[in-house]
KOLNU-235376 format. One record per residue (C-alpha): x, y, z. Coordinates in steps of 0.25 Angstrom, whole numbers, m for minus. Layout:
residues N
<c1->X&c2->Y&c3->Z>
...
***
This chain:
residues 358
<c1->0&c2->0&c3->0>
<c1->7&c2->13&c3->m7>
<c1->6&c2->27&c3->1>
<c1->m4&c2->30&c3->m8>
<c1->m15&c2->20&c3->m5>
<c1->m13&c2->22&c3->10>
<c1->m16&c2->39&c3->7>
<c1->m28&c2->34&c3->0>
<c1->m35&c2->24&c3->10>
<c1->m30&c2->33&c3->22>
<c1->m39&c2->46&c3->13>
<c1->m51&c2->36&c3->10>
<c1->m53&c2->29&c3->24>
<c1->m50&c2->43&c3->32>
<c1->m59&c2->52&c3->25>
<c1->m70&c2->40&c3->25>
<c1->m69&c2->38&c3->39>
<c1->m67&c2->53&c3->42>
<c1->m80&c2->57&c3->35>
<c1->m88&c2->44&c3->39>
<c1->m84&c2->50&c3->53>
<c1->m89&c2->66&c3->51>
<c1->m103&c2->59&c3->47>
<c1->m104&c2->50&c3->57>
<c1->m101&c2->61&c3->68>
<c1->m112&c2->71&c3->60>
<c1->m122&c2->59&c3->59>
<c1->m121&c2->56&c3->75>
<c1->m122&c2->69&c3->78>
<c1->m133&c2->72&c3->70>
<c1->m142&c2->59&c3->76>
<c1->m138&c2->62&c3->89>
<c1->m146&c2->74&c3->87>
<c1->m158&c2->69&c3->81>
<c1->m158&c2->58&c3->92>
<c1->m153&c2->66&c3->105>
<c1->m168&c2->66&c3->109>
<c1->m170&c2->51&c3->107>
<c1->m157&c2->50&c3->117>
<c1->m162&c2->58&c3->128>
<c1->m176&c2->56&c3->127>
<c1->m173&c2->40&c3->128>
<c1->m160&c2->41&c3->138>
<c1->m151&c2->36&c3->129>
<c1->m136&c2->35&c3->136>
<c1->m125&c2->41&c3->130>
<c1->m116&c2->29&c3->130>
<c1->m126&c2->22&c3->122>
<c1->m131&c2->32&c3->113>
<c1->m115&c2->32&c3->108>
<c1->m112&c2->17&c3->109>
<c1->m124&c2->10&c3->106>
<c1->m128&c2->20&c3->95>
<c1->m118&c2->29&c3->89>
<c1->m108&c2->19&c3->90>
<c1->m117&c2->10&c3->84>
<c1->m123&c2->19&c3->73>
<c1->m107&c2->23&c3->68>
<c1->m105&c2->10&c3->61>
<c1->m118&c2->9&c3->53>
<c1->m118&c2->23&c3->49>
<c1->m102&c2->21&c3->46>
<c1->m105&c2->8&c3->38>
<c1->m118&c2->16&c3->30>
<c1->m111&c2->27&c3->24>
<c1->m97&c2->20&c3->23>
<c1->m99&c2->20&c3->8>
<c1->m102&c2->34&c3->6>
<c1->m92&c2->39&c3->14>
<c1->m82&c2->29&c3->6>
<c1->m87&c2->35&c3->m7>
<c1->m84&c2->50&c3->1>
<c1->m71&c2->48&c3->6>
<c1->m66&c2->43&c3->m8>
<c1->m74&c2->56&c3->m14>
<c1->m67&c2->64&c3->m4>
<c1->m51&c2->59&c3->m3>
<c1->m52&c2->57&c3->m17>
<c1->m57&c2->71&c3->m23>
<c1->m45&c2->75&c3->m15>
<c1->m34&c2->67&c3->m19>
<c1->m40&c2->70&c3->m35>
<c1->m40&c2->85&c3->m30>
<c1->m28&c2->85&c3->m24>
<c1->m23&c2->78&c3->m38>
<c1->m18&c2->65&c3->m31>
<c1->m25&c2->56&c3->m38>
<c1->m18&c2->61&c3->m52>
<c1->m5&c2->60&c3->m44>
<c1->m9&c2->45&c3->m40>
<c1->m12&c2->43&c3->m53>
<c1->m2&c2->49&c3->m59>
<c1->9&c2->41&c3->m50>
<c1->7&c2->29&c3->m58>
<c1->m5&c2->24&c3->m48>
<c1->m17&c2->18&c3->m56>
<c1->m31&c2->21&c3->m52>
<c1->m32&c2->7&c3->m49>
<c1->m22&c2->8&c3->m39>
<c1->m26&c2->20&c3->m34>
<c1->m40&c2->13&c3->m30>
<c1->m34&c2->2&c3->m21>
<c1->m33&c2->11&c3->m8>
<c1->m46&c2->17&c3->m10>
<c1->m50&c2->0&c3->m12>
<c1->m44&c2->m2&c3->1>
<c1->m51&c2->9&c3->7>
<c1->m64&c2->3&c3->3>
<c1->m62&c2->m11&c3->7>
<c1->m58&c2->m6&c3->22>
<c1->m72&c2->3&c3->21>
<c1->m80&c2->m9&c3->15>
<c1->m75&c2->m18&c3->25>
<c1->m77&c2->m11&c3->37>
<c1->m91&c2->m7&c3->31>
<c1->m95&c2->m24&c3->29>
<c1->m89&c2->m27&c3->43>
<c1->m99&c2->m14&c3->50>
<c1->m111&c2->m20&c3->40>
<c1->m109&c2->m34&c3->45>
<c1->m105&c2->m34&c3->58>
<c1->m104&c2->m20&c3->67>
<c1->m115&c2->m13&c3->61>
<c1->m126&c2->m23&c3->65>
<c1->m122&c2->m24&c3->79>
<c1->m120&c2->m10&c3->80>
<c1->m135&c2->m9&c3->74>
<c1->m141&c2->m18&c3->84>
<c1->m134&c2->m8&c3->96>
<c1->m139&c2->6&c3->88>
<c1->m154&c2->m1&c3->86>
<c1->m155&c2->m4&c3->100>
<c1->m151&c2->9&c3->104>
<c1->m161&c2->14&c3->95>
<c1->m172&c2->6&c3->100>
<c1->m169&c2->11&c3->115>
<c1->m167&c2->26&c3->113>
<c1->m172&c2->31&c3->101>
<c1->m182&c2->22&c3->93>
<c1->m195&c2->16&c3->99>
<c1->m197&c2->2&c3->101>
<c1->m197&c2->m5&c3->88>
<c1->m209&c2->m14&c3->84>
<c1->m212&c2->m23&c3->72>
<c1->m223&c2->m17&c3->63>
<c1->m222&c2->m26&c3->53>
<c1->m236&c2->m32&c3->45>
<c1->m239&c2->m44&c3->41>
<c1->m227&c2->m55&c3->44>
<c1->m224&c2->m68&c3->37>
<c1->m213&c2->m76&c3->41>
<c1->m208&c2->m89&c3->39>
<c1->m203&c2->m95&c3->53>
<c1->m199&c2->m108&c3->49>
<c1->m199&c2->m116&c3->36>
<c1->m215&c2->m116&c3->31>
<c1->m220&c2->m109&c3->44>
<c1->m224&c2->m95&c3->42>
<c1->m230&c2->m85&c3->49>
<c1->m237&c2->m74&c3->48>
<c1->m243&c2->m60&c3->57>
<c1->m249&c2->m50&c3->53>
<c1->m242&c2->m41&c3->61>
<c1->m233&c2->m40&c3->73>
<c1->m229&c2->m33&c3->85>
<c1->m217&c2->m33&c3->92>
<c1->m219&c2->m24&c3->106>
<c1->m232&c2->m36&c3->109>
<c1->m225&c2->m47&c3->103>
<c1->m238&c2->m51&c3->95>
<c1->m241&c2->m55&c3->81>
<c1->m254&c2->m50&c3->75>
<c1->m262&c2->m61&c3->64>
<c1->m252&c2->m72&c3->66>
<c1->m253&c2->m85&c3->57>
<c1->m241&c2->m97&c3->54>
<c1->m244&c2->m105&c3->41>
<c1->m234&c2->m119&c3->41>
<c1->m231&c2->m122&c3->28>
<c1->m227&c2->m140&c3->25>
<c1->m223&c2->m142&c3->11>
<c1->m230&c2->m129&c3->6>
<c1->m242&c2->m132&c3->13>
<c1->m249&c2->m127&c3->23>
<c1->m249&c2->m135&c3->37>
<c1->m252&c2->m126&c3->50>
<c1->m258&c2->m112&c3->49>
<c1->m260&c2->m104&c3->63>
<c1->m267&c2->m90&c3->64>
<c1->m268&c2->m81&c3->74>
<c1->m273&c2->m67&c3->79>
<c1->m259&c2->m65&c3->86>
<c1->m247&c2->m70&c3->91>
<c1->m239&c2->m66&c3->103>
<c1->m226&c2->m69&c3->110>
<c1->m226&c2->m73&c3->123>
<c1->m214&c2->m70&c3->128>
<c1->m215&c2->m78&c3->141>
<c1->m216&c2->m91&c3->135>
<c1->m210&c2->m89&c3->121>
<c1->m219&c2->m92&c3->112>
<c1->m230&c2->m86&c3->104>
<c1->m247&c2->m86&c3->109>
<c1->m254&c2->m87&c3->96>
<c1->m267&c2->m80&c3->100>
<c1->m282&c2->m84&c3->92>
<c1->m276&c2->m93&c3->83>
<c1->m282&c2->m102&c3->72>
<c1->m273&c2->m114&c3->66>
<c1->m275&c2->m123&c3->54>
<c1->m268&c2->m135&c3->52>
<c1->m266&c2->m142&c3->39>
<c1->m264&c2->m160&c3->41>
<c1->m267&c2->m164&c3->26>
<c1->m281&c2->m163&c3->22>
<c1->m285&c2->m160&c3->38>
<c1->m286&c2->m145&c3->44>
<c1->m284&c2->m143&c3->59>
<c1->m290&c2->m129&c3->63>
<c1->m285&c2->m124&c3->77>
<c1->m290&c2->m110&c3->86>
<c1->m286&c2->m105&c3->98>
<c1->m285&c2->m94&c3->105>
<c1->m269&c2->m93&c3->110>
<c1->m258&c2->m103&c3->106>
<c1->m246&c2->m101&c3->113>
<c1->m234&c2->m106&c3->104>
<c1->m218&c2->m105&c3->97>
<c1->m217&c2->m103&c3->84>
<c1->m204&c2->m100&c3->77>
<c1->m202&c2->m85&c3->80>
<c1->m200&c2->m76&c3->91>
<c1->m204&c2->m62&c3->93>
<c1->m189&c2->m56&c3->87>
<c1->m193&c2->m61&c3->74>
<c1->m203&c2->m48&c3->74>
<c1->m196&c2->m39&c3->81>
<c1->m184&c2->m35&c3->72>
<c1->m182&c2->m20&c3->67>
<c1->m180&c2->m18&c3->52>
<c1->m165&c2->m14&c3->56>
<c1->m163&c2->m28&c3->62>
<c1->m153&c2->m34&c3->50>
<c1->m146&c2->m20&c3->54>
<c1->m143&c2->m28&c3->65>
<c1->m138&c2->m41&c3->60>
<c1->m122&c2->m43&c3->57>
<c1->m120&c2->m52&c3->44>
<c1->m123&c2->m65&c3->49>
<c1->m134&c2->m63&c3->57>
<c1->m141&c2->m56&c3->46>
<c1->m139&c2->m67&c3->36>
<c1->m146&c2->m76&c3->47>
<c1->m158&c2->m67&c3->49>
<c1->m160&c2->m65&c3->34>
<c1->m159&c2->m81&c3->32>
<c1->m169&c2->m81&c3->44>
<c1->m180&c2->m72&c3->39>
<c1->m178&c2->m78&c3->24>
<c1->m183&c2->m90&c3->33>
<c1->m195&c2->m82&c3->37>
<c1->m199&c2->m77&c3->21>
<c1->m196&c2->m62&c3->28>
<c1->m199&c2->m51&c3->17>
<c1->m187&c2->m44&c3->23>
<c1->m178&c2->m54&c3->18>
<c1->m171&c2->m45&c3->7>
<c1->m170&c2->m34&c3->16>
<c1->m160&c2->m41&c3->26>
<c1->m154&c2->m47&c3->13>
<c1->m150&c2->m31&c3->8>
<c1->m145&c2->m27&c3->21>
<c1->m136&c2->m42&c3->22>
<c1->m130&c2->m37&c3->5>
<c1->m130&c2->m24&c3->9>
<c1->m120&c2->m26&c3->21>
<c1->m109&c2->m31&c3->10>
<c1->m112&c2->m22&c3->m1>
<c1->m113&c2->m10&c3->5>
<c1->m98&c2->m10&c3->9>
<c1->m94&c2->m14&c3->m4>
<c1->m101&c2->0&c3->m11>
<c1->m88&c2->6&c3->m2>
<c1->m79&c2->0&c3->m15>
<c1->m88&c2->6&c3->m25>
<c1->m91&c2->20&c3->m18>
<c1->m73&c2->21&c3->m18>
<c1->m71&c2->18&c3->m31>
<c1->m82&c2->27&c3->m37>
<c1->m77&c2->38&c3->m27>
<c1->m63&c2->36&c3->m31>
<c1->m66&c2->37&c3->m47>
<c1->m76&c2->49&c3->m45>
<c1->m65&c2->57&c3->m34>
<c1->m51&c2->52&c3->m41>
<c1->m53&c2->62&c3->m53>
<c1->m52&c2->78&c3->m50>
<c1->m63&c2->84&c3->m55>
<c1->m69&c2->99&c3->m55>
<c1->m75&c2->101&c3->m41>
<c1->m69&c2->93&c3->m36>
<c1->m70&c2->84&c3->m22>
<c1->m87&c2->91&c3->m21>
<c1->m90&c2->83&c3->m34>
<c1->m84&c2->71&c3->m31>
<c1->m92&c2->73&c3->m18>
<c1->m104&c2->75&c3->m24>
<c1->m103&c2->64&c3->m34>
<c1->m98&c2->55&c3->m23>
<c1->m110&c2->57&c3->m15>
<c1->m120&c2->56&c3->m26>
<c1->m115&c2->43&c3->m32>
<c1->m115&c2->37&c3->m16>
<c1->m129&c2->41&c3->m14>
<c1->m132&c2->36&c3->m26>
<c1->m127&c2->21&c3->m22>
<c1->m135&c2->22&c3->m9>
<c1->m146&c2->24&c3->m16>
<c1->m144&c2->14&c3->m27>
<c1->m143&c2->4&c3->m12>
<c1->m155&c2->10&c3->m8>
<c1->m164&c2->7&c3->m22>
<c1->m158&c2->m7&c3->m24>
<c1->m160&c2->m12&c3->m10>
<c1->m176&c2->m8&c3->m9>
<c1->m176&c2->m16&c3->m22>
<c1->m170&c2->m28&c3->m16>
<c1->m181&c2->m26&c3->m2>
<c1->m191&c2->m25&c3->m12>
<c1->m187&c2->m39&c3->m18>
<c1->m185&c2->m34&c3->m31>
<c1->m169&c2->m38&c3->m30>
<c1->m160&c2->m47&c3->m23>
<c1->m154&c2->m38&c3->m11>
<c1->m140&c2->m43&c3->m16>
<c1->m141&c2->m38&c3->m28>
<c1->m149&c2->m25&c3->m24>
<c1->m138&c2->m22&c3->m13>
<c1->m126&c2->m26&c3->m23>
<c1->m134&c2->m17&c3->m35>
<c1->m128&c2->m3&c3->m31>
<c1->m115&c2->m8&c3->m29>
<c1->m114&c2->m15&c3->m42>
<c1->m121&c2->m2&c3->m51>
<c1->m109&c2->7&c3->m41>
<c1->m98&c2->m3&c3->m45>
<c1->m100&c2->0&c3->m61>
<c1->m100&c2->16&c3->m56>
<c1->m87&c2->14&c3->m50>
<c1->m81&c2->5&c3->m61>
<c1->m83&c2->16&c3->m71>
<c1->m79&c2->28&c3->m61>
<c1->m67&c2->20&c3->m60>
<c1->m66&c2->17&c3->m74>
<c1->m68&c2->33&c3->m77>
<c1->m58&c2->38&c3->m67>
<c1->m48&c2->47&c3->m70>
<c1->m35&c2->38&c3->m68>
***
């Protein structure tokens, strides 16, 4: 590693890490005064309001803009090294522009890396700290509100409520359909269903049951059935932000778990599992495109490099943004939604690279 290459990676990872830290300073301040009145009004100590939340929040925020402040700090070292006229020096060495983009390569793979390990591992545990913070000192109580559940608790069993609440613990229109070699066998209605907590099981309240023995039908009624099916109570409980939660092996597990069940979320945990991996690699792409766009010295200098780096990174987020609603709306496969915007900003960056001035 020449002098060169250590001047060039000790500019990219200083000034990222330098401006990721001016805007994480002016974003703390700024919600700690949109949420000073949460604090006081709910007692929230000091020592946690620092540890358990903006310790925790750091990371997240670190790991969500990490590409755009990648794509600045190139922007910004660059258009001053080409305004400066020290890139035409490099050039003019006898360096190649291919050789000229392996410290900023290197720069990249530490700042990808570090971003997959926060995805992966930190962030999530440092999530579950942040949301239960939250819950105690600045949001209510969460509840489910969701209509009209179907899920599959075992091969062939499904069940069915019309709705459910997580503060009583009941489920409102219950019914279980049991399903032996695509036919129906067992079918229980019911007005409600309620976890007893005591005794760890469900009392099926006014119910109705049908069951199927070949060309005979038994028809049961009762009042309260006190029974365990396969579920608990946590299985209705979780928040939207739960896979926020989960580190990359627990998530595969749950995902797997509620493929089991037929959950209409499925693709949903499936975007958040692809884009955890391909989220870090747009860091290559955003360099390599800053770098063709800052490396040539231009009228106006480091303002319209500035500029066009910041449209073309708002432009990837929202091309992220338009291909994952695709792929929750099952219209594409959330690989290939998630993996889209890097494959269209890839060809961008191949013929920056092939149009820079060398």
């Amino acid at each position: 590693m020449k002098i060169l290459d250590l001047y060039i990676i000790k500019k990219f990872l200083g000034t990222f890490f330098f401006s990721m830290s001016l805007i994480i300073l002016i974003v703390v301040v700024f919600d700690i005064s949109e949420k000073i009145d949460d604090f006081i009004g709910r007692e929230a100590p000091l020592k946690a309001i620092v540890f358990d939340f903006y310790f925790n929040f750091i990371p997240y925020f670190v790991n969500l803009f990490s590409p755009l402040f990648t794509f600045i700090a190139v922007i910004l070292f660059t258009s001053q090294m080409a305004t400066r006229t020290e890139i035409v020096a490099i050039l003019s060495s006898g360096v190649s522009y291919r050789r000229l983009l392996l410290p900023y390569m290197l720069s990249a793979i530490v700042i990808a890396i570090l971003s997959l390990f926060l995805n992966n591992f930190v962030i999530p545990n440092a999530t579950k700290k942040r949301i239960a913070f939250e819950d105690k000192y600045i949001r209510n109580e969460f509840y489910n509100r969701n209509r009209n559940i179907h899920m599959q608790i075992s091969p062939g069993n499904y069940i069915y409520m019309e709705g459910y609440s997580t503060q009583e613990n009941t489920g409102f229109k219950f019914s279980i359909e049991k399903f032996n070699d695509g036919q129906l066998d067992y079918k229980l209605m019911a007005e409600s269903i309620k976890w007893d907590s005591v005794k760890n099981n469900w009392a099926i309240n006014n119910y109705f049951i049908r069951e199927i023995k070949g060309m005979d039908e038994v028809i049961t009624k009762g009042k309260k059935l006190d029974t365990v099916l396969g579920f608990t109570p946590k299985e209705f409980g979780r928040k939207d932000n739960t896979v926020e939660t989960m580190d990359y092996y627990e998530l595969n597990a749950y995902i797997d778990s509620e493929r089991l069940k037929g959950s209409d979320n499925v693709e949903l945990y499936e975007i958040e599992k692809y884009r955890r991996i391909s989220f870090p690699f747009a860091t290559f792409i955003l360099t390599l495109i800053g770098v063709s766009i800052a490396s040539r010295k231009v009228r106006g200098g480091i303002g319209m490099h500035i500029g066009l780096g910041i449209l073309i990174s708002f432009t990837f987020i929202m091309f992220m943004q338009v291909s994952t609603t695709f792929a929750a709306s099952g219209l594409v496969s959330p690989l290939i939604a998630v993996w889209i915007p890097n494959f269209i900003f890839s060809l961008l960056a191949l013929y920056l690279l092939k149009k820079a001035q060398k």
